[in-house]
C-alpha positions in Angstrom: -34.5 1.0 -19.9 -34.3 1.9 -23.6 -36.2 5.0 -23.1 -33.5 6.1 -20.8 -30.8 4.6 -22.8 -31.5 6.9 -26.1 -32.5 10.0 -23.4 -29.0 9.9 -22.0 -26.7 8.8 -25.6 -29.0 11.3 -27.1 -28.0 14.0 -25.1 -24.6 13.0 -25.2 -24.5 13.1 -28.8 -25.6 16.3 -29.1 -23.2 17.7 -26.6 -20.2 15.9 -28.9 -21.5 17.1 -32.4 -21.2 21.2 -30.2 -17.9 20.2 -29.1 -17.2 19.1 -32.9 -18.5 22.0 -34.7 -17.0 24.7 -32.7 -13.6 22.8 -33.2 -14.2 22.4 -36.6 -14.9 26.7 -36.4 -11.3 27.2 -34.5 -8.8 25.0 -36.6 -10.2 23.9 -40.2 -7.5 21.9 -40.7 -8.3 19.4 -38.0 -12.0 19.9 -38.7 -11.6 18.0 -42.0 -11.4 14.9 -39.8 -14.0 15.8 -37.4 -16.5 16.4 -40.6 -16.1 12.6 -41.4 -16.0 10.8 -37.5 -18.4 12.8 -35.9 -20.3 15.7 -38.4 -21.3 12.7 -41.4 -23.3 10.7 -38.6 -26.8 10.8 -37.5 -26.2 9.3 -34.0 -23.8 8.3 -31.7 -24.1 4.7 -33.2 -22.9 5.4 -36.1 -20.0 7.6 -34.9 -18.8 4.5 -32.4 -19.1 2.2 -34.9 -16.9 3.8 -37.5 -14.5 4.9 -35.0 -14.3 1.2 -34.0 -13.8 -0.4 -37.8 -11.4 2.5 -37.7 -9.4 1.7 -35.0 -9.5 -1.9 -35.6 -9.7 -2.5 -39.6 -6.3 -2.6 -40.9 -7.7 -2.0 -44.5 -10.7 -0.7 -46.1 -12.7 -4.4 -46.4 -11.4 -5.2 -42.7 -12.2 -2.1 -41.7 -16.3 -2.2 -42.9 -16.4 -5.5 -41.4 -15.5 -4.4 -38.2 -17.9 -1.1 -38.7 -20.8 -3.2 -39.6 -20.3 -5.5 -36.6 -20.6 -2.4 -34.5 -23.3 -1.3 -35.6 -25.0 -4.3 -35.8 -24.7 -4.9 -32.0 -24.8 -1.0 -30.5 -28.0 -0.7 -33.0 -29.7 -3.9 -31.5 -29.1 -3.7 -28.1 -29.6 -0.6 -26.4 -28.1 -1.3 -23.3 -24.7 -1.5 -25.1 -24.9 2.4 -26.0 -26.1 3.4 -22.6 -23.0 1.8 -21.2 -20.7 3.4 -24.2 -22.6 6.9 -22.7 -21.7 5.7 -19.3 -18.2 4.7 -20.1 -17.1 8.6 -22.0 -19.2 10.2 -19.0 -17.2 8.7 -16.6 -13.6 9.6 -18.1 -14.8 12.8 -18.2 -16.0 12.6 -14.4 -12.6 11.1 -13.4 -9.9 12.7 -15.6 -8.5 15.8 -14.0 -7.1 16.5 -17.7 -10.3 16.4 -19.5 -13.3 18.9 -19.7 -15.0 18.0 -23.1 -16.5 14.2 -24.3 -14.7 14.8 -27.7 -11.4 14.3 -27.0 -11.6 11.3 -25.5 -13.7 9.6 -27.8 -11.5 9.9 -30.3 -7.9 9.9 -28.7 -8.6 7.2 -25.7 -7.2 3.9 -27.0 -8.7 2.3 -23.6 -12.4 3.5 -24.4 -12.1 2.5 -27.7 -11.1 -1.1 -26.6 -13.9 -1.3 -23.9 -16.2 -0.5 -26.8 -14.9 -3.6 -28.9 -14.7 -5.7 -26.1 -18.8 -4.6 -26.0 -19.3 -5.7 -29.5 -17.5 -9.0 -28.9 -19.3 -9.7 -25.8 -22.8 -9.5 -28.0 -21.1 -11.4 -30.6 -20.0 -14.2 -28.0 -23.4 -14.1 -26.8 -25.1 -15.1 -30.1 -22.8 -18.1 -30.7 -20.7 -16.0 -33.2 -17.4 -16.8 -31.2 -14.9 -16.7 -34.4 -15.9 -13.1 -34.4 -15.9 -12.4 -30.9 -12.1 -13.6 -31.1 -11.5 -11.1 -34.1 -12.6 -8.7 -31.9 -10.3 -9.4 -29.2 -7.0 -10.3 -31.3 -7.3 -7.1 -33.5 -8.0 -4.9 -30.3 -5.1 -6.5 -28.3 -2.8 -6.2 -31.3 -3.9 -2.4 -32.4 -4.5 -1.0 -28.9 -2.8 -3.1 -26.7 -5.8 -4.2 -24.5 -7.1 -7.7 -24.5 -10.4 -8.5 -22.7 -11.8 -11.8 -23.7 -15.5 -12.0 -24.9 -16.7 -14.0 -21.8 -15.6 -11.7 -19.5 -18.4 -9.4 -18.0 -17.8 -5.8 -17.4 -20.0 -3.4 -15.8 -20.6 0.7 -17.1 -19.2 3.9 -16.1 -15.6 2.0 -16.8 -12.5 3.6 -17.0 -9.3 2.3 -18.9 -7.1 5.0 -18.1 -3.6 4.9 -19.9 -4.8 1.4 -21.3 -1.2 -0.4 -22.5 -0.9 -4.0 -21.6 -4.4 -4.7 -19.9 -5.3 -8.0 -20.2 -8.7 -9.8 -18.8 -9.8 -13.2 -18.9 -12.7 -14.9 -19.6 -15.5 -14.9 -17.2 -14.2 -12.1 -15.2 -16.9 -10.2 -13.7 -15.7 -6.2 -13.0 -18.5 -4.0 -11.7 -19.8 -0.7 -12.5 -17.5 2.4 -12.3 -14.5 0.7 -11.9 -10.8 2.6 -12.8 -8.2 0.2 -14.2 -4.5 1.3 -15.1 -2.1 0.6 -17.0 -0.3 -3.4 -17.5 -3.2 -4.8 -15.1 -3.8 -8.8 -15.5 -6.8 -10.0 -14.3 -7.7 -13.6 -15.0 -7.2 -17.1 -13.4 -4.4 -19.3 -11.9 -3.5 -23.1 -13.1 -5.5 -24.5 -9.9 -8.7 -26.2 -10.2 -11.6 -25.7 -10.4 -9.9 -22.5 -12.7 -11.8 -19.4 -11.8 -12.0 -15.8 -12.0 -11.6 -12.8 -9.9 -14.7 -10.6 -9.0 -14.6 -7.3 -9.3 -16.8 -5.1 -7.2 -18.7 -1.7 -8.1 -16.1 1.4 -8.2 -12.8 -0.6 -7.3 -9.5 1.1 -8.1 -6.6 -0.8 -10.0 -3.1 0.6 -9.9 -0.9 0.2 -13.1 1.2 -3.2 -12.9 -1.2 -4.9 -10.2 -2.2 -8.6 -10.6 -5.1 -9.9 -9.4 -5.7 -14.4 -10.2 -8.0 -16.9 -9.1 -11.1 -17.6 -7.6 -11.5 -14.3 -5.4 -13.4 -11.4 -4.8 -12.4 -7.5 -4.5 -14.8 -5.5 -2.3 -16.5 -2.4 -3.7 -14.5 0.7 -3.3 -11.4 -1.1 -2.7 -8.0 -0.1 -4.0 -5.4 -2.1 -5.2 -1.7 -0.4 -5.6 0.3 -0.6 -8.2 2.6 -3.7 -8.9 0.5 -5.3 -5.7 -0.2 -9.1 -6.3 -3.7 -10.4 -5.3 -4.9 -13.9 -5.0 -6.6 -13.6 -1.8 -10.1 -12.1 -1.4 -9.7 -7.7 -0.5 -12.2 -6.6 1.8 -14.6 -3.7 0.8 -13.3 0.0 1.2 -9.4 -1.6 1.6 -6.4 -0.6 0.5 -4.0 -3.7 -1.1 -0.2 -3.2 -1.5 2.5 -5.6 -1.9 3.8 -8.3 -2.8 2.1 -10.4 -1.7 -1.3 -8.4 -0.9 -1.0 -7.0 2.5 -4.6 -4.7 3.5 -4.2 -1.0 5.1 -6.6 1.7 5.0 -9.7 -0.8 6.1 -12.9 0.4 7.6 -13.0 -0.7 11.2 -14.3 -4.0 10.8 -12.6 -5.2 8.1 -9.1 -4.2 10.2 -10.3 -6.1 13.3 -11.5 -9.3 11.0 
């Protein structure tokens, strides 16, 4: 797994410092930033981790702190940089708008959020939960998108638009999963409290709601503004308010 983690960021890297130089050839002026985000690191490590204490630091001492938490956690676990790989790959899979890696590694709020949510889910992990909670608070208040540290979240994840996106803890969202803009996604006041589900390459509309202890098939879609708290079937479509299904495979419609 780490073997094929460092193949594919490695690659990836390589692909961003092209995209980088040959901007840096057309329009100097903008390639002054480029030479210090992307063109003054060795890896793709050190790039996400700047770009993160960046994004997130609101001054130079807050700013390192939040850099060498970064790198701390994308340099010790491996996994975390495959998924960050995953993550840009997949915006550029999905976006009909994008055709390079660069641009949305360093204009996408929503990838730079899922890449501090990362860090705080490692922190979290390791008992360093005052961190973690930085982490959260300074990305909900600089990029609008707050995913608590015990949530889990799968790769190939897109934020798309990423305003107002807010995830609660021990959420579980699958791989390749597209969520839009103003999504909540957490629990209700009923006990036992717990959290939706997720399943591998769902669809979230901007607005939707989705509370309590339920699951969301894979390759479901939920509309926008729709209101779940009832379990969605795989392959359905959810609209409404409440959740009413459509667009179900056969089995699904007849149960």
């Amino acid at each position: 797994m780490v073997e094929a983690a460092g193949t594919v960021s490695d690659g990836l890297w390589q692909k961003i410092r092209g995209e980088a130089q040959r901007a840096v050839a057309a329009d100097p002026v903008f390639g002054e930033a480029l030479v210090g985000s992307i063109l003054a690191h060795d890896d793709f490590v050190g790039a996400l981790a700047d770009l993160i204490g960046q994004r997130l630091g609101r001054g130079g001492a807050e700013r390192a702190r939040f850099t060498s938490y970064s790198r701390a956690a994308l340099g010790g676990e491996p996994d975390l940089i495959e998924a960050a790989s995953q993550d840009l790959l997949a915006i550029a899979r999905r976006d009909p708008a994008i055709a390079d890696l660069l641009p949305p590694l360093l204009h996408y709020k929503g990838y730079v959020a899922l890449q501090a949510w990362r860090v705080s889910n490692w922190l979290w992990r390791r008992d360093h939960r005052d961190a973690a909670l930085l982490f959260q608070n300074e990305a909900s208040n600089a990029l609008q998108v707050s995913i608590h540290p015990a949530a889990r979240v799968g790769s190939s994840v897109y934020l798309d638009h990423a305003t107002g996106i807010v995830i609660g803890a021990n959420v579980m969202i699958g791989d390749e999963v597209t969520i839009l803009q103003h999504v909540s996604i957490g629990r209700t006041n009923e006990l036992p409290a717990r959290s939706p589900r997720i399943g591998r390459g769902v669809f979230i509309g901007g607005g939707a709601t989705i509370l309590g202890d339920i699951s969301i098939g894979d390759f479901a879609k939920i509309g926008a503004d729709t209101v779940v708290t009832s379990d969605i079937p795989a392959g359905c479509t959810a609209v409404g308010n409440p959740a009413r299904l459509t667009n179900c495979p056969e089995p699904a419609s007849a149960a």
